[in-house]
C-alpha positions in Angstrom: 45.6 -13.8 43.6 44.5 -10.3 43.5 41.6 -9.0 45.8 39.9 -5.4 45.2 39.4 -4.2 48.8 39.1 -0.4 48.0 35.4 -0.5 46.3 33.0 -3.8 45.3 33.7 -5.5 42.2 30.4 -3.7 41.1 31.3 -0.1 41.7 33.3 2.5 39.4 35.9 4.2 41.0 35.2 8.3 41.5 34.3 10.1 37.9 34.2 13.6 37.6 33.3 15.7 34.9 34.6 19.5 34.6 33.9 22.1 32.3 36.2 24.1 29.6 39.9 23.0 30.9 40.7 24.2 27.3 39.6 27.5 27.2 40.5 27.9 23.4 38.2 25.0 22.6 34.9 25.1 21.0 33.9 23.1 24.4 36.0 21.2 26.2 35.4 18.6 29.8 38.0 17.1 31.5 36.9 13.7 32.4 38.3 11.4 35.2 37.7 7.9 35.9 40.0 7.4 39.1 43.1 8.4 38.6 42.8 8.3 35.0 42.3 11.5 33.8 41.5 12.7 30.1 40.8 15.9 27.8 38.1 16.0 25.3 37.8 19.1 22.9 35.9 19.9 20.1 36.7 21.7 17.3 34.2 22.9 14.7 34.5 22.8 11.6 32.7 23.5 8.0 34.6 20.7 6.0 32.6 18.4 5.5 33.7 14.8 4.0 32.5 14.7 0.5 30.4 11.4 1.1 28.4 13.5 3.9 27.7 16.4 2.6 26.2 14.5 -0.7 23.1 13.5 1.3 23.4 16.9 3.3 24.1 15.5 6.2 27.3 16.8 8.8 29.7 14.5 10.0 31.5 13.8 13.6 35.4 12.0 14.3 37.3 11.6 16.9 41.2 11.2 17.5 42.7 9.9 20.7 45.9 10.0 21.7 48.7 9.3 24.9 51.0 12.3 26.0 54.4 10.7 26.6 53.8 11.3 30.5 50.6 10.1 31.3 51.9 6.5 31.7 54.7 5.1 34.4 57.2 5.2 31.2 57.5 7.8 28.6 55.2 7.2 25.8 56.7 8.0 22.4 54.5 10.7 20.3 52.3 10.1 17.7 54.2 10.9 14.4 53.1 11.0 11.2 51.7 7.9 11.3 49.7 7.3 14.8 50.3 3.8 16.3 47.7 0.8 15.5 46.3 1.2 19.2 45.4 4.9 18.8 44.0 4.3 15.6 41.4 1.3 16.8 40.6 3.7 20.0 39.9 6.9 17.7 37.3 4.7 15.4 36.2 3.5 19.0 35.4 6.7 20.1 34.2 7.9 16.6 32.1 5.4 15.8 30.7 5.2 19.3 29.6 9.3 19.6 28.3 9.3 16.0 25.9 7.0 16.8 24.2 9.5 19.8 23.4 12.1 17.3 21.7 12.4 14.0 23.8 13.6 11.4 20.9 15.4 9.0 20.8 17.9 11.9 24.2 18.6 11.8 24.2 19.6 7.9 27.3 21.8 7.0 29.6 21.3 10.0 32.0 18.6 11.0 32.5 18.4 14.6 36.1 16.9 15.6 36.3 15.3 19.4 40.3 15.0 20.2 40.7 12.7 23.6 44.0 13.5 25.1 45.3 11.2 27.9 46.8 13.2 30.9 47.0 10.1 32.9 46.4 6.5 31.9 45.6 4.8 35.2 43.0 2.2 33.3 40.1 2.5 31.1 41.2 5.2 29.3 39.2 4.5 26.1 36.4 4.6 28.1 36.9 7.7 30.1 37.3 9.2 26.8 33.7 8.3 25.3 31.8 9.1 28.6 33.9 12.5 28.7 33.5 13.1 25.0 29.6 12.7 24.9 29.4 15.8 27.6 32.4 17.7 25.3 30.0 17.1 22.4 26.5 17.5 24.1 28.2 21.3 25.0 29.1 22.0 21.4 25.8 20.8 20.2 24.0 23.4 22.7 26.9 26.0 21.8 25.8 25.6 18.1 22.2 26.1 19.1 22.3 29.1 21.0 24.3 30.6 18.2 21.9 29.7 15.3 24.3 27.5 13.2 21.3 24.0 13.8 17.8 24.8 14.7 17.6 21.3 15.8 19.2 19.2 18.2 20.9 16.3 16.5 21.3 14.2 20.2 19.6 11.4 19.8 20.1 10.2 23.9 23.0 10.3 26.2 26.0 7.8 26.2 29.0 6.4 28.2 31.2 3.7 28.0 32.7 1.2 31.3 35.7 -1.3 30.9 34.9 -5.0 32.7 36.8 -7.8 32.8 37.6 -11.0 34.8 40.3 -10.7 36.8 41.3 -13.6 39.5 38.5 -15.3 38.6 36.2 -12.8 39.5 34.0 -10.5 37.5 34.7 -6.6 37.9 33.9 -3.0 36.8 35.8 -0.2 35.7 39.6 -2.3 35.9 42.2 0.4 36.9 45.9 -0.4 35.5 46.8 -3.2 37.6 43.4 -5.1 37.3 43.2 -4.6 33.4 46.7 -5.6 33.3 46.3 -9.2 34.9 42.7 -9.7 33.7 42.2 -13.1 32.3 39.2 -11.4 30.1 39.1 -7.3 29.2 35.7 -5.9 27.5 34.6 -2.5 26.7 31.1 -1.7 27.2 29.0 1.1 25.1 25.8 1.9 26.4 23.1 4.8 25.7 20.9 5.7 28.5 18.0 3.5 27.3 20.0 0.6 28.3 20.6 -0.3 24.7 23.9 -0.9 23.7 26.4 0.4 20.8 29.6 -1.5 20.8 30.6 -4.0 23.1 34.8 -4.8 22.8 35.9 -7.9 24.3 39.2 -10.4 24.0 40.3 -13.4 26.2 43.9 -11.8 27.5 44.8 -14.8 29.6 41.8 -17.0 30.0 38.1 -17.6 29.0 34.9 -16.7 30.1 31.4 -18.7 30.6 28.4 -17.8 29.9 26.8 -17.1 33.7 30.0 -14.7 33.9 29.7 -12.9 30.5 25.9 -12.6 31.9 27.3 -11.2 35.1 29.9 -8.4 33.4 27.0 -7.1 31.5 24.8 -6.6 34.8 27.8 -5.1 36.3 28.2 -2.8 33.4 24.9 -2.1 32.9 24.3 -1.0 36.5 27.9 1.1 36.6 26.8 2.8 33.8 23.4 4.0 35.5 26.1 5.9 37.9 28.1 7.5 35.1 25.0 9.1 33.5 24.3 10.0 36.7 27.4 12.1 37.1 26.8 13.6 33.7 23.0 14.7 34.5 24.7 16.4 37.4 27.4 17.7 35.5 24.9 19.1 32.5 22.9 20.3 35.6 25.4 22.4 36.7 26.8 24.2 33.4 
């Protein structure tokens, strides 16, 4: 039976966001949910997918990926052909940030979002959405104050927090060991209107009801509050 005794079953763990660890970068934030710890850069581009730039509109993607260190054993590289996981997480993430901006703004430029996994302590995916809306929210400002849009194309703010069910008990934010025994793992996508984008969720070793699905999206909903609280600060301060 596993009990959390180092934070409530409501509460995220620390999350820090910190500006331009990749200098080279168009913008860059290194985002950290815990231990977890993730970069998000963003590269510019001018190729745009043919489909896009038919309606004049820009386009945004996103690739994720593990560094062989950043778990307790050595992850192998992504070759020539990225692994299933990474694939599903890069749509994730794509599919996710794409949906905070409006493209027509954007006409002309692709803007790529890589999510690199220093450490994977848990909710990684996650990390990686909330950390890549403030990567992309500097690039968008970037592009403004260098006359490339005369419009911002940010629709509202967004950020993502992992739940689950884990010794019968509903919890935010699952570090490694948690998300590892949970009997039920979901992925929360929330903009800060309280609306959601994509909610992920799978029974891993059990089921959940309906009072405790109700529960996990309170949870979320209110952990969330606190993560676009740490990026208002965070935008405040750059």
């Amino acid at each position: 039976m596993y009990t959390r005794t180092n934070r409530l079953n409501k509460d995220t763990r620390l999350i820090t966001f910190n500006k331009d660890p990749m200098p080279n970068a168009y913008s860059s934030v290194e985002v950290k949910f815990g231990r977890t710890v993730v970069y998000c850069t963003v590269s510019l581009s001018s190729d745009v997918p043919e489909f896009a730039s038919k309606v004049n509109k820009g386009w945004l993607s996103a690739e994720y990926s593990m560094l062989p260190a950043s778990t307790g054993s050595r992850k192998k590289r992504d070759g020539i052909k990225q692994d299933g996981r990474g694939v599903e997480i890069s749509r994730l993430i794509g599919r996710s940030l794409r949906a905070s901006v409006d493209l027509y703004k954007m006409n002309g430029y692709s803007i790529i979002i890589d999510c690199d996994v220093i450490v994977a302590d848990g909710g990684t995916r996650t990390a990686a959405i909330s950390g890549g809306f403030c990567a992309l929210k500097l690039a968008v400002n970037r592009m403004i104050k260098e006359g490339l849009i005369s419009e911002n194309p940010i629709l509202f703010s967004l950020a993502s927090i992992s739940a689950g069910k884990v010794s019968s008990e509903i919890m935010v934010d699952l570090d490694y060991i948690e998300d590892s025994s949970a009997e039920v793992d979901f992925n929360i996508v929330m903009n800060d209107r309280s609306e959601y984008i994509e909610i992920q969720g799978s029974a891993e070793k059990g089921i959940m009801k309906r009072d405790e699905f109700n529960a996990l999206l309170d949870y979320s909903e209110n952990a969330l509050k606190t993560i676009f609280k740490f990026q208002n600060d965070f935008f405040a301060s750059v």
